[in-house]
C-alpha positions in Angstrom: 164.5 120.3 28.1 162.1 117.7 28.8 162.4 114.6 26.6 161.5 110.9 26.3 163.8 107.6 25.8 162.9 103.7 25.5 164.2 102.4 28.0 163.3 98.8 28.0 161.9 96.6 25.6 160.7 93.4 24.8 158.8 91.1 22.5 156.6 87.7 22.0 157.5 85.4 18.6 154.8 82.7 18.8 156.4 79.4 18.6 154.4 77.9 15.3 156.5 78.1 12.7 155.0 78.0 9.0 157.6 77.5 5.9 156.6 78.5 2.5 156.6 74.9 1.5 153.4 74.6 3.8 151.4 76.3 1.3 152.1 74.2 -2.0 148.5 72.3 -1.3 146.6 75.5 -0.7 144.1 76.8 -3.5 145.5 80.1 -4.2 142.5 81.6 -6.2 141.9 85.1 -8.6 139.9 87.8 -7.7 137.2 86.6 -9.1 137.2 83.1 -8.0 139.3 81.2 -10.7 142.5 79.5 -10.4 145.8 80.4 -11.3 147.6 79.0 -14.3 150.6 78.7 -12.4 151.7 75.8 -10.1 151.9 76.8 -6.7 156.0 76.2 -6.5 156.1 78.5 -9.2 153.7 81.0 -7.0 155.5 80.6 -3.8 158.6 81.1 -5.4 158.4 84.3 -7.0 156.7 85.1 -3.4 159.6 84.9 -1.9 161.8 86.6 -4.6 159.3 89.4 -4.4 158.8 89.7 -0.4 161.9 88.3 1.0 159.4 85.9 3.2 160.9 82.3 3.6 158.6 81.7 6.8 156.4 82.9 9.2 155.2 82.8 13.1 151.5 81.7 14.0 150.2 81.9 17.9 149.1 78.9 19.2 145.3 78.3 19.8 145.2 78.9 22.7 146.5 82.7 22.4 144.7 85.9 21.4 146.6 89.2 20.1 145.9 90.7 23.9 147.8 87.3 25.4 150.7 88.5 22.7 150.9 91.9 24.0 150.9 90.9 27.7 153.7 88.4 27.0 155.9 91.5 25.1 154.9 94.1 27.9 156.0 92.0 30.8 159.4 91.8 29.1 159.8 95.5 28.6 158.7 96.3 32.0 161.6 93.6 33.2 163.9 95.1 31.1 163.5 98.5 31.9 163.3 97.5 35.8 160.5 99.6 36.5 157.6 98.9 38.6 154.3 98.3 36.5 152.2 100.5 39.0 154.5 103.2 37.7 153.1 103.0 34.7 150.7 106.5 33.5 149.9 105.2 29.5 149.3 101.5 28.2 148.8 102.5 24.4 148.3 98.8 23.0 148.6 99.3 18.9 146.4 96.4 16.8 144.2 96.2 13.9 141.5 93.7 14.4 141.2 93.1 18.2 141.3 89.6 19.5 140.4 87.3 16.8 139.8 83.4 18.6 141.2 81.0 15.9 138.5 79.4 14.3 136.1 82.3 15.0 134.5 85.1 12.9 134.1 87.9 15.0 137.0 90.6 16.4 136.3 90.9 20.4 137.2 94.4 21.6 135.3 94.8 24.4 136.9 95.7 26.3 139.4 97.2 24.9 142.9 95.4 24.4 145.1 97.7 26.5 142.8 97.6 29.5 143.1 93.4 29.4 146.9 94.0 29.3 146.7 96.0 32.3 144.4 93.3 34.0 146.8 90.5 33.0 149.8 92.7 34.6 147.9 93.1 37.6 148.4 96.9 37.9 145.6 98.6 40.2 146.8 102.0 39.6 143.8 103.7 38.0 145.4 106.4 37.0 147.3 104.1 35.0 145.1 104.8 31.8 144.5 102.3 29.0 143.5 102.3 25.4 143.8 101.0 22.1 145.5 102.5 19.3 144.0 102.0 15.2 146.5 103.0 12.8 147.3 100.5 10.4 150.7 99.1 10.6 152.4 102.4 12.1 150.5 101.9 14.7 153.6 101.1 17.1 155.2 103.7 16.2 152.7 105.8 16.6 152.1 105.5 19.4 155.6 106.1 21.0 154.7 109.6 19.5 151.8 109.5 21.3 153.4 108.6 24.2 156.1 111.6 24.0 153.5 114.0 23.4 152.4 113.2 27.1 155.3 113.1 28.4 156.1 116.6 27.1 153.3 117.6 28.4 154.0 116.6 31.5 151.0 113.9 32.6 153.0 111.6 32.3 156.6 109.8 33.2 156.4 106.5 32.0 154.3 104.9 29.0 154.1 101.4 27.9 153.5 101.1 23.8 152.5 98.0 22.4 152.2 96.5 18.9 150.4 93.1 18.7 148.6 91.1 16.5 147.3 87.4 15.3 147.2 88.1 11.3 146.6 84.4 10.8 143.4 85.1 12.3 142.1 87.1 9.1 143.6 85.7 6.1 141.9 84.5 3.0 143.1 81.1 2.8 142.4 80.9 -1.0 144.2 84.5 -1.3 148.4 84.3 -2.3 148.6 87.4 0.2 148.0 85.4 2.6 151.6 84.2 2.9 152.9 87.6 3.8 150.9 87.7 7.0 152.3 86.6 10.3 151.7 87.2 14.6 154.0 88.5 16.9 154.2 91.4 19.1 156.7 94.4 20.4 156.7 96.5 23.2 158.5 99.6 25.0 158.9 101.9 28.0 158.9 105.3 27.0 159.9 107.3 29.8 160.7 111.2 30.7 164.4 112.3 30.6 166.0 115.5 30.8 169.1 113.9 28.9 170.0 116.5 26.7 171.0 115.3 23.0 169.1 111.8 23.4 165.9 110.0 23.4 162.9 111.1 20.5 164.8 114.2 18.2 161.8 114.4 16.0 159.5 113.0 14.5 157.1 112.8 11.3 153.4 111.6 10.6 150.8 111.4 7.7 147.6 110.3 6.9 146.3 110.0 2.7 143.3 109.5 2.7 141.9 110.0 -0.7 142.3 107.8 -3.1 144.6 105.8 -0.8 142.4 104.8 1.4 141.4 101.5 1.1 144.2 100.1 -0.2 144.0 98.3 2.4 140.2 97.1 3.3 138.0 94.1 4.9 136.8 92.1 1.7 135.0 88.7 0.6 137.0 85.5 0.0 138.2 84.6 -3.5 136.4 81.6 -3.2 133.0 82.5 -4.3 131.5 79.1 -2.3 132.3 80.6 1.4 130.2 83.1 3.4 130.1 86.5 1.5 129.7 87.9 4.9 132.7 86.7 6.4 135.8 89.3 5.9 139.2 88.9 5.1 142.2 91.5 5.0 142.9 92.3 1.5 145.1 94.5 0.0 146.2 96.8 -3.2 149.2 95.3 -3.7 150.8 97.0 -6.6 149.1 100.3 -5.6 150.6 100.6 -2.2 154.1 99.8 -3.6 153.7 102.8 -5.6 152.1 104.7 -2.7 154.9 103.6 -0.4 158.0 103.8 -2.3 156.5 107.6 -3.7 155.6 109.2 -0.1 157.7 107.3 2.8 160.8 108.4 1.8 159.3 111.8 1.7 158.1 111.8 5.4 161.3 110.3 6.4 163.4 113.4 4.8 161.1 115.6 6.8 161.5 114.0 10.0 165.0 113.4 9.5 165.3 117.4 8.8 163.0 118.4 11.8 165.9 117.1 13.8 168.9 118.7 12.6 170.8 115.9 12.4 172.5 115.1 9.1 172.1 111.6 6.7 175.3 110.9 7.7 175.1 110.4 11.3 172.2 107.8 10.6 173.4 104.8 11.6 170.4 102.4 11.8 167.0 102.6 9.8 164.4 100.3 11.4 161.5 100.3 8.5 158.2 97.9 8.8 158.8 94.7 7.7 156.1 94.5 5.0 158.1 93.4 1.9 161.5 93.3 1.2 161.9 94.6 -2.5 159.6 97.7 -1.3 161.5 98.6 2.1 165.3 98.5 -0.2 163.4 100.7 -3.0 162.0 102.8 0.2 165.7 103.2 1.7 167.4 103.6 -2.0 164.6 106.5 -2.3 165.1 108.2 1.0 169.4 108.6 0.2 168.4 110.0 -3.2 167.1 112.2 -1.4 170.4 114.0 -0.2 172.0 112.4 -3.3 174.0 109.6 -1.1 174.6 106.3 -1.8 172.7 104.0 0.8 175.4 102.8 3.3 176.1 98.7 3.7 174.1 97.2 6.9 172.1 100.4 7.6 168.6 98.2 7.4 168.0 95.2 9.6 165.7 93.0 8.3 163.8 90.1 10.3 161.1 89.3 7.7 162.6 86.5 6.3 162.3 84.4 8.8 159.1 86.5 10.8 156.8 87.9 7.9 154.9 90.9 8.3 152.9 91.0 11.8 151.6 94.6 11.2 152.1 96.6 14.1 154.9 94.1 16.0 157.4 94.4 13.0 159.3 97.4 14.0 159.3 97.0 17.8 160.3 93.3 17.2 163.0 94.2 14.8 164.3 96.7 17.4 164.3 94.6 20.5 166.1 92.0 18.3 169.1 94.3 17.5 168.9 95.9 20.8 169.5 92.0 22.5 172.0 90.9 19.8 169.9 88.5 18.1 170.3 89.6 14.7 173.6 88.9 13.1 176.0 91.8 12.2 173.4 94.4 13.7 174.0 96.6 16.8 173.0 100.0 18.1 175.3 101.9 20.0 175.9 104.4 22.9 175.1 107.8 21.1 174.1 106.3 17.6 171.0 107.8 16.1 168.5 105.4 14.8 165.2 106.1 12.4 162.0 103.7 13.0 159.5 104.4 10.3 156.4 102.6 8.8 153.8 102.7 6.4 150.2 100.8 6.3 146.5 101.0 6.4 144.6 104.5 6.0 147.2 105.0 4.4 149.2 106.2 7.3 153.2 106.9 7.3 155.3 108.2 10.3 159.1 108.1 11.1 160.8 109.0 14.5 164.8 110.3 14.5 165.6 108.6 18.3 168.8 109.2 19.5 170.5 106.3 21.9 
């Protein structure tokens, strides 16, 4: 039976690092324009109680979310030690496009997957490129995507990135604004006719009704900027309930779709979007099957990373994968869940099987 495994992977953490105390001068503003009664250390501390975020990455100037993806691909392609003409898919998952710092407009034209393949050098043309919108789960996603073609057989080898430059967007007078960070993940998926490994199964959503625009384009808080000018803003309370209600859900019916009991779970790599949500997600999902939630079963980079959309779950996973996160480690034969929730609102898990 024809299947499909990651064989390499590989990721880009910008190098700008920026510490909650960098935001004690900001002017964290209401909805509707006015100030806080708080002090911002009182702010940014029950931030970080609430999200788990002590700091976050930022790209340099000089780098767009497409210079982010490359950077990832090229070490995924190394590590799998395949040649990049090989390649069939580059399925490049990002919300806003390249966003130049300092700049109002999102460039995607062309399309962020097709400068990736120009900045790999890969002539192929029957290497095919495109971009992937799907809100935060869009990495994972598109490793679905990419096993769909594989099982249909026009293709053998996928690349699948998640990248992006939230800095770029971010209402500076908006307290959301800390959560948001860059960064960027990427895979091989390839065909193998292993049997018992690679992608078991896999479950995807979209809610679309009242959910969404949870997560929209909106107007600063500060009623002095440029009305036209948009920022990512979010629902925040109502996508906690959203998230903590349905993912769980869609990770039971993944998890089910692949036969393969809660037990033998041995890592869950979730979307690093907030910390008190993803332990409420995972305590949730094990009620579930009426299990208690095991010790070390979720990695967790977000302290020191923030949320970077798309690049959370691949980043987390290369991490593990290279030993760079204490007391965490995927093994020969261990079977791992990545899931994800975000914009649209979208949810999808994948049971993968090492």
């Amino acid at each position: 039976m024809i299947s499909s495994k990651i064989t390499g992977t590989g990721t880009y953490i910008p190098s700008i690092e920026k510490k909650n105390i960098d935001f004690l001068n900001e002017s964290f503003l209401n909805e509707d324009g006015t100030p806080f009664k708080a002090e911002n250390d009182v702010i940014v501390e029950k931030f970080k109680g609430i999200t788990g975020i002590e700091e976050r990455r930022y790209a340099k100037e000089t780098y767009t979310t497409s210079d982010l993806a490359y950077l990832s691909a090229q070490k995924a392609i190394e590590d799998a030690g395949i040649n990049a003409e090989e390649l069939n898919y580059i399925i490049v998952a990002h919300n806003f496009g390249d966003v130049k710092k300092n700049t109002i407009q999102s460039d995607l034209l062309p399309s962020l997957a097709t400068r990736v393949k120009f900045k790999l050098g890969i002539e192929n043309p029957n290497c095919v490129a495109y971009d992937l919108l799907f809100g935060c789960p869009g990495w994972v996603e598109g490793v679905v995507q990419a096993q769909a073609f594989i099982k249909a057989g026009i293709a053998k080898k996928c690349l699948v990135i998640g990248a992006e430059t939230l800095s770029r967007v971010v209402d500076k007078y908006d307290r959301d604004s800390m959560i948001y960070s860059d960064g960027a993940g990427a895979c091989i998926v390839e065909k193998t006719e292993e049997q018992d490994a690679g992608i078991l199964s896999h479950a995807s959503q979209t809610f679309a009704k009242e959910e969404a625009y949870f997560l929209h384009y909106g107007s600063s808080y500060n009623k002095k900027e440029d009305e036209n000018v948009r920022y990512i803003k979010m629902y925040g309370r109502k996508i906690y309930e959203f998230a903590i209600t349905n993912v769980p859900k869609a990770m039971k019916v993944a998890l089910d779709k692949s036969n393969v009991s809660i037990e033998d779970v041995k890592k869950i790599f979730i979307h690093q979007a907030n910390e008190k949500m993803d332990e409420a997600i995972i305590k949730r999902f094990y009620r579930l099957y009426k299990k208690p939630v095991p010790e070390g079963i979720m990695p967790m980079s977000i302290h020191k990373l923030g949320n970077s959309s798309v690049a959370t779950v691949p980043t987390l996973l290369d991490l593990v994968l290279k030993g760079k996160i204490e007391n965490q480690e995927v093994k020969k034969g261990d079977v791992i869940m990545l899931a994800s929730v975000g914009a649209g609102m979208n949810i999808n898990a994948i049971i993968y099987k090492y």
